[in-house]
C-alpha positions as a Markdown table, in Angstrom:
| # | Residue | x | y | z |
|---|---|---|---|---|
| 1 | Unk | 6.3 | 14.8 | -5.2 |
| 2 | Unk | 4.9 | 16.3 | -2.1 |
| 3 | Unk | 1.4 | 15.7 | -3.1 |
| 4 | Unk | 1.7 | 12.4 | -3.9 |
| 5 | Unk | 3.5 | 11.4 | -0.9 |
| 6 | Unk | 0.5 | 13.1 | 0.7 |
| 7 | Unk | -2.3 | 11.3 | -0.9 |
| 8 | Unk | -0.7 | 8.1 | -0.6 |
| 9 | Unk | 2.5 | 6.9 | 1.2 |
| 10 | Unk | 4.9 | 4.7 | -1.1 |
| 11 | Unk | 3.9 | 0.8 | -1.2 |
| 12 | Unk | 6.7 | -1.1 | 0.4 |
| 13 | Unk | 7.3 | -4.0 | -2.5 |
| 14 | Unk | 9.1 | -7.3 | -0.9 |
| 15 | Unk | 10.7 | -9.8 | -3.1 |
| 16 | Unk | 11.6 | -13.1 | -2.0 |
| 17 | Unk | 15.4 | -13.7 | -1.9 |
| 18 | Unk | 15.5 | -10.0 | -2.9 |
| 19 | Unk | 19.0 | -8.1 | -3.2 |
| 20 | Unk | 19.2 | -5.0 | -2.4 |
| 21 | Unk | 21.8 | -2.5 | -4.3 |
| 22 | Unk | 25.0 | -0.9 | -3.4 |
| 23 | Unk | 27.2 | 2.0 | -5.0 |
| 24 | Unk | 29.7 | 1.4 | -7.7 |
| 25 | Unk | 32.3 | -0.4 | -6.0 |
| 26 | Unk | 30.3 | -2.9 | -4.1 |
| 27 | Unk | 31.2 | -6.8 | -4.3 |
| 28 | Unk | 27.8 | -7.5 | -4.7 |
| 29 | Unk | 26.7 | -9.0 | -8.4 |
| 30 | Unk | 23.0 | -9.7 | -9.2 |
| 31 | Unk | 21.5 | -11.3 | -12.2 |
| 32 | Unk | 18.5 | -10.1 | -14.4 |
| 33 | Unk | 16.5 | -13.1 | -12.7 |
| 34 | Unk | 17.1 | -11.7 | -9.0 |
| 35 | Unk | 13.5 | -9.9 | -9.4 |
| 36 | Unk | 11.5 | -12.7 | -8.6 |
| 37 | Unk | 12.7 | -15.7 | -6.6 |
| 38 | Unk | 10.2 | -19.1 | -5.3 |
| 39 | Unk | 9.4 | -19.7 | -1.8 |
| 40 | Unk | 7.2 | -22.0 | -0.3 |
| 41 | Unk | 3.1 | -21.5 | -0.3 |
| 42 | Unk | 1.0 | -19.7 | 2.8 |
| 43 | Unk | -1.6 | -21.6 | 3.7 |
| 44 | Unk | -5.3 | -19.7 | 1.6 |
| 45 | Unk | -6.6 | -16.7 | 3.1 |
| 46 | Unk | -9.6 | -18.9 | 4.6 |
| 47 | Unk | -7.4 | -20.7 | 6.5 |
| 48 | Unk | -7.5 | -17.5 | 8.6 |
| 49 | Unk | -12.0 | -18.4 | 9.4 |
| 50 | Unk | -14.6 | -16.8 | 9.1 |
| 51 | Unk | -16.0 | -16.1 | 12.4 |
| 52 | Unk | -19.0 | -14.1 | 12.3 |
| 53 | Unk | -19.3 | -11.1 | 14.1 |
| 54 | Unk | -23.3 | -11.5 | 14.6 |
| 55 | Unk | -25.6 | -9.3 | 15.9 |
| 56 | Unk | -25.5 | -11.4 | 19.5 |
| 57 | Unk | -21.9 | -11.3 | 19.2 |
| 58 | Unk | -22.1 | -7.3 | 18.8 |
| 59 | Unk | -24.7 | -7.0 | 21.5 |
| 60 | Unk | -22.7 | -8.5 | 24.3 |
| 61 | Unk | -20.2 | -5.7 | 23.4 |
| 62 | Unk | -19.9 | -3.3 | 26.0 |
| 63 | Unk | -20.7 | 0.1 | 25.2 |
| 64 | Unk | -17.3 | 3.2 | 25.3 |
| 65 | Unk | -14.5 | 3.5 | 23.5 |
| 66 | Unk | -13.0 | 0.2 | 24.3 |
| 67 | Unk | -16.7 | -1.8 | 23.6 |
| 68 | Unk | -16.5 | 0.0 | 20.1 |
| 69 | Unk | -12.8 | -1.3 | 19.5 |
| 70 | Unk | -14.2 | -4.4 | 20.7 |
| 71 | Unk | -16.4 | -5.2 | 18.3 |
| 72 | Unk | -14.9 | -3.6 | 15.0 |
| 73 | Unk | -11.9 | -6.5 | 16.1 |
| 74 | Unk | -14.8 | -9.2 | 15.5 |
| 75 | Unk | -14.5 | -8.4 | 12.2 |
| 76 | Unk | -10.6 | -9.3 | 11.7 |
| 77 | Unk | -9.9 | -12.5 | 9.6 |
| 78 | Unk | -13.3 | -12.3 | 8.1 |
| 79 | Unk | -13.6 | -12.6 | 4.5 |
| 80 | Unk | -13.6 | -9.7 | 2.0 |
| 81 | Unk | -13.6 | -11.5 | -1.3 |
| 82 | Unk | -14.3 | -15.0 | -1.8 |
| 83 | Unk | -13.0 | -17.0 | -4.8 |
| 84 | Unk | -12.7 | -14.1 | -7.1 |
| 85 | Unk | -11.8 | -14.5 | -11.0 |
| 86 | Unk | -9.9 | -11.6 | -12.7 |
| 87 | Unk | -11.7 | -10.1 | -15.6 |
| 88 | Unk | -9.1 | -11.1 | -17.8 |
| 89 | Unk | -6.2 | -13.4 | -18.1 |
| 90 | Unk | -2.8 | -12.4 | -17.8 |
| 91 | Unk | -2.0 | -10.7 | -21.2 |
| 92 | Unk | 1.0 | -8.9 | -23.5 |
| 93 | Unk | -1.6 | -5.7 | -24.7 |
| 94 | Unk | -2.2 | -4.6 | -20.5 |
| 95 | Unk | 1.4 | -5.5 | -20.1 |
| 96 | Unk | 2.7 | -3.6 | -23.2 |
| 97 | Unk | 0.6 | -0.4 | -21.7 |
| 98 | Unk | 1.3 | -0.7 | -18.1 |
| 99 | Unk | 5.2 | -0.6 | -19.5 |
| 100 | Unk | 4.8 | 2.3 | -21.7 |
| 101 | Unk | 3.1 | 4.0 | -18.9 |
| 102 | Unk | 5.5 | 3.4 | -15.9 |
| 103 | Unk | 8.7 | 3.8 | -18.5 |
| 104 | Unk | 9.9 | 0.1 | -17.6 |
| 105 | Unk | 11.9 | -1.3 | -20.8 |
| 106 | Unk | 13.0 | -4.3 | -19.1 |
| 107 | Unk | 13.5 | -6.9 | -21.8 |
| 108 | Unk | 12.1 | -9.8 | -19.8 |
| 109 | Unk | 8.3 | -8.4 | -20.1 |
| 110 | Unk | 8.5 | -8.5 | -24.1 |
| 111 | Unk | 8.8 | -11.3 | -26.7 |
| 112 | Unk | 7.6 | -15.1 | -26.4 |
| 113 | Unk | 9.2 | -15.5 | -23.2 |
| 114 | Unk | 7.6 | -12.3 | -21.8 |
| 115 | Unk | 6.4 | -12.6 | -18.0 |
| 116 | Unk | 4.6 | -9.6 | -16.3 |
| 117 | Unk | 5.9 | -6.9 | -14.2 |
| 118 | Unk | 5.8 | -8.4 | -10.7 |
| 119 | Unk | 4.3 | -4.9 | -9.6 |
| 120 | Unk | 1.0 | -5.9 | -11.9 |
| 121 | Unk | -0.1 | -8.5 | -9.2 |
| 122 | Unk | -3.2 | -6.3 | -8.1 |
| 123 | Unk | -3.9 | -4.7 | -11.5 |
| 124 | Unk | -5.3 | -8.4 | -12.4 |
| 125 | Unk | -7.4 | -8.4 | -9.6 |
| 126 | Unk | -9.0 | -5.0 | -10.1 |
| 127 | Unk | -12.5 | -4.5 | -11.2 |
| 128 | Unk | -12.6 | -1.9 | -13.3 |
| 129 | Unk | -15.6 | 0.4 | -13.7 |
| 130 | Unk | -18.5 | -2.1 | -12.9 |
| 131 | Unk | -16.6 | -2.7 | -9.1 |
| 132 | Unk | -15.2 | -5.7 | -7.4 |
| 133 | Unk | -17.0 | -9.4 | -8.2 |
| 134 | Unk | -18.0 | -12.1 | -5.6 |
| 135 | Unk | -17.4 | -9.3 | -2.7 |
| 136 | Unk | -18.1 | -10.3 | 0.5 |
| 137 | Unk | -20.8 | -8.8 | 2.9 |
| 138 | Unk | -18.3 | -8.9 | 6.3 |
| 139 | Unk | -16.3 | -5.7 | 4.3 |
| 140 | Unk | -19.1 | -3.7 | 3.0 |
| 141 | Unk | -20.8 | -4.2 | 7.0 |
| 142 | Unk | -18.0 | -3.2 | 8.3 |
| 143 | Unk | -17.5 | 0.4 | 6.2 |
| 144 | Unk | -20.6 | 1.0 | 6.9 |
| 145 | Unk | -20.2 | 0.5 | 10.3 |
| 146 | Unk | -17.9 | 3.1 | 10.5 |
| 147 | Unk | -19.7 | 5.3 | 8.2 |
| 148 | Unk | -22.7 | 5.4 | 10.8 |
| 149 | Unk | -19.8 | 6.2 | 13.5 |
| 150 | Unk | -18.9 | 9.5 | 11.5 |
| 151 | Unk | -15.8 | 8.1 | 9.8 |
| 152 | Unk | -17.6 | 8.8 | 6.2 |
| 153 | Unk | -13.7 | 9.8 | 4.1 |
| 154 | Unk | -11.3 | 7.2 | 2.9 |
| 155 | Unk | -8.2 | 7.5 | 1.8 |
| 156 | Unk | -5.4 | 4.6 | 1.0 |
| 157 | Unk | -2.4 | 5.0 | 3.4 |
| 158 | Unk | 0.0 | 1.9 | 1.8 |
| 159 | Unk | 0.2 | -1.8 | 0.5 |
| 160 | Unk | 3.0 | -4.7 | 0.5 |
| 161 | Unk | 3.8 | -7.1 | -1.9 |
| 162 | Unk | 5.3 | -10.4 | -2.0 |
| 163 | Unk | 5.8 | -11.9 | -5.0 |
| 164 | Unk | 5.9 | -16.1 | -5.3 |
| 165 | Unk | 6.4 | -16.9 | -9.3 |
| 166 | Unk | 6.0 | -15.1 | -12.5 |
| 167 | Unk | 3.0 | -14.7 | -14.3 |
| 168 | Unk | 2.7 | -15.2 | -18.0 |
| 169 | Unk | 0.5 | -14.6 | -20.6 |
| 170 | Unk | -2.5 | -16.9 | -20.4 |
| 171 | Unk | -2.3 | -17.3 | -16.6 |
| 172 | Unk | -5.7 | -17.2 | -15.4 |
| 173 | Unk | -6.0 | -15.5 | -12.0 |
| 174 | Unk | -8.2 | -15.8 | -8.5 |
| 175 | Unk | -8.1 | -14.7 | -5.6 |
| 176 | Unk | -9.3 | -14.7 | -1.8 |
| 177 | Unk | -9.5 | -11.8 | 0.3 |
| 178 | Unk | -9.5 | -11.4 | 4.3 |
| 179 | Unk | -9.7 | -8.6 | 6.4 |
| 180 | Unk | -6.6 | -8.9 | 8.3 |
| 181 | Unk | -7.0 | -6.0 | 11.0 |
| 182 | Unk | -8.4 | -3.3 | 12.1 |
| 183 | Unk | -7.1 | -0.5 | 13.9 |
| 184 | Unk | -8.2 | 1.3 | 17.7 |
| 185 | Unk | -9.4 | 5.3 | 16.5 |
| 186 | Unk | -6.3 | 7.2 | 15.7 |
| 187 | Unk | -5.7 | 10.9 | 15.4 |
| 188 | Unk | -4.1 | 12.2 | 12.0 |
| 189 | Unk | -3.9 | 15.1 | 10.3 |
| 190 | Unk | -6.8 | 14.1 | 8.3 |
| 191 | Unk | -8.9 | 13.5 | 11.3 |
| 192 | Unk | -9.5 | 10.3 | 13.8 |
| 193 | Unk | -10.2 | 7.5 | 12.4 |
| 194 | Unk | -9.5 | 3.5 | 11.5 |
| 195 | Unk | -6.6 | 1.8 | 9.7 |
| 196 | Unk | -8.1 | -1.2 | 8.1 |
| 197 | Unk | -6.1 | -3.7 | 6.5 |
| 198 | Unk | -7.0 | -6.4 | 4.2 |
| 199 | Unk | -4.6 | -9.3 | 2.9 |
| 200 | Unk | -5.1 | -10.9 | -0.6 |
| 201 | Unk | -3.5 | -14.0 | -2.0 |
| 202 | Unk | -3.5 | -14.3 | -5.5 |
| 203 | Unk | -3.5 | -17.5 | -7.3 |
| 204 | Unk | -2.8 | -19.4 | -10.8 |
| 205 | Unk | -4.4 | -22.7 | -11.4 |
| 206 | Unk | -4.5 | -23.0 | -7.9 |
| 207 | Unk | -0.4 | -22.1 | -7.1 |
| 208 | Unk | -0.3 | -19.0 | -4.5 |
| 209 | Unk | 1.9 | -16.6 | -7.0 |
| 210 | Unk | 1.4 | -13.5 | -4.6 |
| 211 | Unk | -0.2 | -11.5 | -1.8 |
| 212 | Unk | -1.4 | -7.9 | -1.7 |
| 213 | Unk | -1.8 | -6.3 | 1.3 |
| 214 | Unk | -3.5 | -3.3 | 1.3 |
| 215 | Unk | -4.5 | -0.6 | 4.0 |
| 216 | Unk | -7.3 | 2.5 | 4.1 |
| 217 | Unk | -7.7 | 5.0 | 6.8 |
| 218 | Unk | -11.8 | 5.3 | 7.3 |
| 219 | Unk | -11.8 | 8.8 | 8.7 |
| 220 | Unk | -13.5 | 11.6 | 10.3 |
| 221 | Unk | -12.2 | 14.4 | 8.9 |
| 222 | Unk | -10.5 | 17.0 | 11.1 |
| 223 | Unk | -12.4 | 20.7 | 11.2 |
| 224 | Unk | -10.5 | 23.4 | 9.2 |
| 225 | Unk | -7.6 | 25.2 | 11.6 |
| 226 | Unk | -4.1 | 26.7 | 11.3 |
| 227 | Unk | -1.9 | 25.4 | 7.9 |
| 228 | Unk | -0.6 | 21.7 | 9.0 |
| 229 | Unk | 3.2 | 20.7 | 8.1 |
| 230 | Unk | 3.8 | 19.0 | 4.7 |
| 231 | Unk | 4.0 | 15.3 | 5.3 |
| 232 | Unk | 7.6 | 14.2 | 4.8 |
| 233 | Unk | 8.9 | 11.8 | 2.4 |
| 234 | Unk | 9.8 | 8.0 | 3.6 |
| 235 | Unk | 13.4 | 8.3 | 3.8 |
| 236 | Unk | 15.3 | 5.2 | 3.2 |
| 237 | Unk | 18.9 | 3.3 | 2.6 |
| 238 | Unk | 18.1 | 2.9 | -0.8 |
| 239 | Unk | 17.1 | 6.6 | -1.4 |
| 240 | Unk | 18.7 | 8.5 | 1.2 |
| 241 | Unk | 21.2 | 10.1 | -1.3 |
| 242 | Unk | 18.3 | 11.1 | -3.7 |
| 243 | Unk | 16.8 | 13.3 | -0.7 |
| 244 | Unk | 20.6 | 14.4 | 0.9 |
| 245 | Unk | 20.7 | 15.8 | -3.0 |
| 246 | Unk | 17.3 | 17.7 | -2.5 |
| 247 | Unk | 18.9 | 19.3 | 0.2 |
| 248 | Unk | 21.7 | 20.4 | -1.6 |
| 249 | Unk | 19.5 | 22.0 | -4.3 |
| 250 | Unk | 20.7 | 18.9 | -6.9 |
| 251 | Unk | 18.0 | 16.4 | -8.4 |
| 252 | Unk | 20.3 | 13.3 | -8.5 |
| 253 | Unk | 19.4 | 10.6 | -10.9 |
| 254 | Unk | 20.7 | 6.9 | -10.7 |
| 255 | Unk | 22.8 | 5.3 | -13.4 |
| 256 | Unk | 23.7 | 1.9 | -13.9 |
| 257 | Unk | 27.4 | 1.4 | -13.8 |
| 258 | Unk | 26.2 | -2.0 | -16.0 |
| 259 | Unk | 24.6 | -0.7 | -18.9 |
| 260 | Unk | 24.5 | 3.3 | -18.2 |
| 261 | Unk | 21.0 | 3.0 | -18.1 |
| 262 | Unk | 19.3 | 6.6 | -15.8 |
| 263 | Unk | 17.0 | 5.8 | -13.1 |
| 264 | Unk | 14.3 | 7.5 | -11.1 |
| 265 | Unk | 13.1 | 7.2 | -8.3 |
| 266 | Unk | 15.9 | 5.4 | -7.0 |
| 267 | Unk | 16.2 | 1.7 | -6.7 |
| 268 | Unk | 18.3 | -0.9 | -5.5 |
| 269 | Unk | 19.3 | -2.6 | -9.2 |
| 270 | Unk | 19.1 | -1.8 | -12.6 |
| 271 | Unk | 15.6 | -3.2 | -14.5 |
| 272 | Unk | 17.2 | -3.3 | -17.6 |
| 273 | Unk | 20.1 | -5.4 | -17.1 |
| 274 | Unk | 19.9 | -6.5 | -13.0 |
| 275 | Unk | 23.7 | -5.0 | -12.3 |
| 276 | Unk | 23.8 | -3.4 | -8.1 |
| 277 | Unk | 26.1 | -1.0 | -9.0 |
| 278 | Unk | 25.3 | 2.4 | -9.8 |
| 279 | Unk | 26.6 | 6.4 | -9.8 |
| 280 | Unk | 24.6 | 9.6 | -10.0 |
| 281 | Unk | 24.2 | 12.4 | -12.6 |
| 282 | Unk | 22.4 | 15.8 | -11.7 |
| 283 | Unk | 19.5 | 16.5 | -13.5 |
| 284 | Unk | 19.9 | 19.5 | -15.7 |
| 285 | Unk | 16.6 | 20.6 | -15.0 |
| 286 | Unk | 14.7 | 21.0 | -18.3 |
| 287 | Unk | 11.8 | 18.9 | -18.7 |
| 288 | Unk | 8.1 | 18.5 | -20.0 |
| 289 | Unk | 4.5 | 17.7 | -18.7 |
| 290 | Unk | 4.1 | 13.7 | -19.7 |
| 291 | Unk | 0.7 | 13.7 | -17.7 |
| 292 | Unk | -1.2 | 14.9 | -14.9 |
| 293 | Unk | -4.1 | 15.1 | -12.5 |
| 294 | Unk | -5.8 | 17.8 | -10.4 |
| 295 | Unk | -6.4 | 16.9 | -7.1 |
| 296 | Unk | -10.0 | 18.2 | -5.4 |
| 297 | Unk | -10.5 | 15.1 | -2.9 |
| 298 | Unk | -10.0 | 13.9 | -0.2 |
| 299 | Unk | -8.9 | 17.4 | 1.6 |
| 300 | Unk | -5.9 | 17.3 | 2.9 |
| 301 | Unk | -4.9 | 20.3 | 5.7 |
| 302 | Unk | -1.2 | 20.8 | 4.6 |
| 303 | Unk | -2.5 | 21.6 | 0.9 |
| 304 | Unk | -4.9 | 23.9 | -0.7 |
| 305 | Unk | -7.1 | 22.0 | -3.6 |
| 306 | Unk | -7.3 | 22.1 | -6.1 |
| 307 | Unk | -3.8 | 21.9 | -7.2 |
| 308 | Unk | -2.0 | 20.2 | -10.0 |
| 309 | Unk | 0.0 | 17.0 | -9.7 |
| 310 | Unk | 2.3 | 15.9 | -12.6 |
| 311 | Unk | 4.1 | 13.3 | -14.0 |
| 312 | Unk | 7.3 | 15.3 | -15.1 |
| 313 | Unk | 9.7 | 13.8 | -17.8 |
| 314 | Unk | 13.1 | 14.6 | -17.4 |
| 315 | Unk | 15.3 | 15.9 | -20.3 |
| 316 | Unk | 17.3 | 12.8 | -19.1 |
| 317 | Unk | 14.6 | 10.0 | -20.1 |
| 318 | Unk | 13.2 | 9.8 | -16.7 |
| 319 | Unk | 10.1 | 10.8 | -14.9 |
| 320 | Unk | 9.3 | 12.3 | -11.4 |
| 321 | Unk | 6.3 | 13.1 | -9.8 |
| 322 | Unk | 6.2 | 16.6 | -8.1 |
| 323 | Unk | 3.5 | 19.7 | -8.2 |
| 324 | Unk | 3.7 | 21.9 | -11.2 |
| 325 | Unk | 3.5 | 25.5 | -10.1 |
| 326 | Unk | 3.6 | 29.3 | -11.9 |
| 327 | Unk | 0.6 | 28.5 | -13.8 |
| 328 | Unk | -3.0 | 28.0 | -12.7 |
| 329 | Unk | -3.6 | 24.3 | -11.9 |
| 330 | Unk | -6.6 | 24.4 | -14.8 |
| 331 | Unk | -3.6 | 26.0 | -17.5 |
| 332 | Unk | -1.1 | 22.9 | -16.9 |
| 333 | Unk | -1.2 | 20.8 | -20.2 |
| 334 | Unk | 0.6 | 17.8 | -21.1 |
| 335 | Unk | 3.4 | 18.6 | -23.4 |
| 336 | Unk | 4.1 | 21.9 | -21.4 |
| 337 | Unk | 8.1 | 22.9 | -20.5 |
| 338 | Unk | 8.9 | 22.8 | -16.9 |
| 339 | Unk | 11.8 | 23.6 | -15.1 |
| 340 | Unk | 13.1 | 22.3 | -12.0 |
| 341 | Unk | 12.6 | 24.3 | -8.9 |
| 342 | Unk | 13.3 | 23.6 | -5.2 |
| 343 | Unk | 11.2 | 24.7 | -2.6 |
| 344 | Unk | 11.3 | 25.0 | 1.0 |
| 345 | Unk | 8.6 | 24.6 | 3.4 |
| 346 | Unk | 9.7 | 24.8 | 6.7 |
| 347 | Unk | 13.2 | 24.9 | 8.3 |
| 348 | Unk | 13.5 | 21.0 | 7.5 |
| 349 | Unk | 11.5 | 20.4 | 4.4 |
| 350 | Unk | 13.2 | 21.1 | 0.4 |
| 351 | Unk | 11.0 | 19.5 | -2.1 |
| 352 | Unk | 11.6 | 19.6 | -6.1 |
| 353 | Unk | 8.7 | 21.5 | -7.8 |
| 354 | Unk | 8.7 | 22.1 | -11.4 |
| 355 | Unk | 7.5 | 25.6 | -12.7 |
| 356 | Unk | 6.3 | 26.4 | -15.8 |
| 357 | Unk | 7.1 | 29.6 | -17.9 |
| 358 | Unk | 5.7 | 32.3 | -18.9 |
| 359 | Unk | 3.6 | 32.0 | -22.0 |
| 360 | Unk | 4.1 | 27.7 | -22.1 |
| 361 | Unk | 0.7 | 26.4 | -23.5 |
| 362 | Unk | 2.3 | 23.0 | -24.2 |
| 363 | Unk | 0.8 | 20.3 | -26.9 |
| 364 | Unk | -2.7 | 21.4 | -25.7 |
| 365 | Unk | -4.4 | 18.3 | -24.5 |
């Protein structure tokens, strides 16, 4: 889990009218419907302009620091995408797979009445292999801007959603794209760089059904020194018993006082049946290698590439990100037992690791 929350902070998902959950016991009662709710449109994302930032404009740009900051802000509400069509519409085969891969059995993305997981908004923007279509030239000047200013490594720092309507199968999707700011040079571990954020709004026969906002750090990494801290997690209402547990050496899992359904990580309501109430079991520990990466890039100072990241199902039926140690990150298979581990860092810092035994080849993929 530490590795992940390194490479890329959690996205902070808004729903409008959203609930959010309370402990069995609470008065509160939600519906299965409570995950998406109507509100009225935003105006388009080129509402925001499109003023140029020209090469007169940059030349009356003092030089320094503050001229530099100067004119990467000539760049803010210019477009990055311009009426952009997703590659394919809204169907049940990338929802049936996005499912299977996230665990999500919620019954209301299945059947003839199926909608899509709210969290899919970007995935039917995205590319795919051959890049992004009908980009705009303001967002590729502007990374290589700071490219020629020594900021050459990107990384994804965190995103927002806000989610309008459903989408259903057959939904055909655009979308417009701005570049909603751009930061002064910051210092992080990384290195000093720029937080540049962009803001899509995603459409469906012309009816705003979302937006995505999405922010990268454009950075100069920092030179090679002393072991940095491990970043800590993002600790919130809605999971600050999930990381009180950690410290108390116990991996707690949600479950719905509703249906009895586990979940992890923690969140307000239940998917399956939209009850707010909920209780805890403790993990028992055991558990397998569903999937997993290795992580050579981007460098970051508080870990030591490459190392493995997995996806870890639990003996209870759910899954957890964390690092897989005891074996060599190019030994960890998919299929191979784990078993939970918590270890500490620094005088502040538990995290749950899962170690695989001795002689564990797993299912050998």
């Amino acid at each position: 889990m530490s590795a992940h929350r390194g490479l890329r902070r959690a996205g902070a998902f808004r729903f409008a009218g959203g609930v959010r959950g309370r402990r069995a016991g609470a008065d509160e009662q939600g519906g299965a419907d409570q995950h998406v709710r109507g509100r009225g449109e935003r105006g388009a994302a080129g509402d925001r302009g499109d003023h140029a930032a020209g090469d007169d404009e940059g030349a009356a740009v003092s030089a320094g620091p503050a001229g530099w900051t100067a004119r990467l802000k000539t760049y803010e509400g210019r477009t990055a995408t311009v009426a952009a069509v997703g590659r394919d519409p809204v169907n049940l085969p990338m929802i049936r797979h996005w499912c299977e891969a996230m665990g999500d059995t919620c019954p209301a993305y299945t059947g003839p009445d199926a909608i899509a997981p709210p969290t899919m908004l970007q995935a039917w923007t995205m590319g795919g292999l051959s890049g992004q279509v009908r980009r705009a030239g303001p967002f590729d000047d502007l990374l290589g801007l700071l490219d020629e200013a020594g900021c050459t490594s990107v990384v994804a720092t965190d995103c927002e959603q806000e989610y309008l309507r459903p989408l259903r199968p057959g939904d055909e999707i655009t979308y417009d794209t701005v570049i909603e700011s751009v930061s002064e040079r910051k210092t992080t571990r990384l290195g000093s760089g720029h937080f540049v954020t962009t803001r899509m709004e995603v459409r469906s026969a012309g009816e705003l059904v979302g937006t995505h906002r999405f922010r990268i750090l454009k950075y100069a990494p920092a030179a090679a020194g002393r072991a940095s801290a491990r970043p800590r997690p993002v600790v919130n209402r809605d999971n600050a018993g999930f990381w009180e547990g950690v410290a108390a050496h116990r991996l707690l899992i949600q479950r719905c006082a509703g249906c009895g359904t586990p979940r992890l990580p923690w969140l307000p309501g239940c998917g399956a049946c939209g009850c707010l109430e909920w209780d805890t079991v403790a993990a028992s520990g055991e558990g397998t290698v569903y999937s997993y990466v290795v992580m050579h890039h981007p460098p970051f100072p508080a870990f030591d590439p490459p190392y493995a990241v997995g996806l870890i199902e639990l003996s209870e039926g759910v899954r957890i990100v964390s690092n897989v140690t005891g074996v060599p990150y190019d030994k960890v298979r998919i299929g191979m037992p784990v078993r939970l581990e918590f270890e500490r860092y620094d005088e502040e810092l538990v995290l749950p690791v899962f170690r695989a035994g001795d002689g564990t080849e797993g299912g050998g993929h």
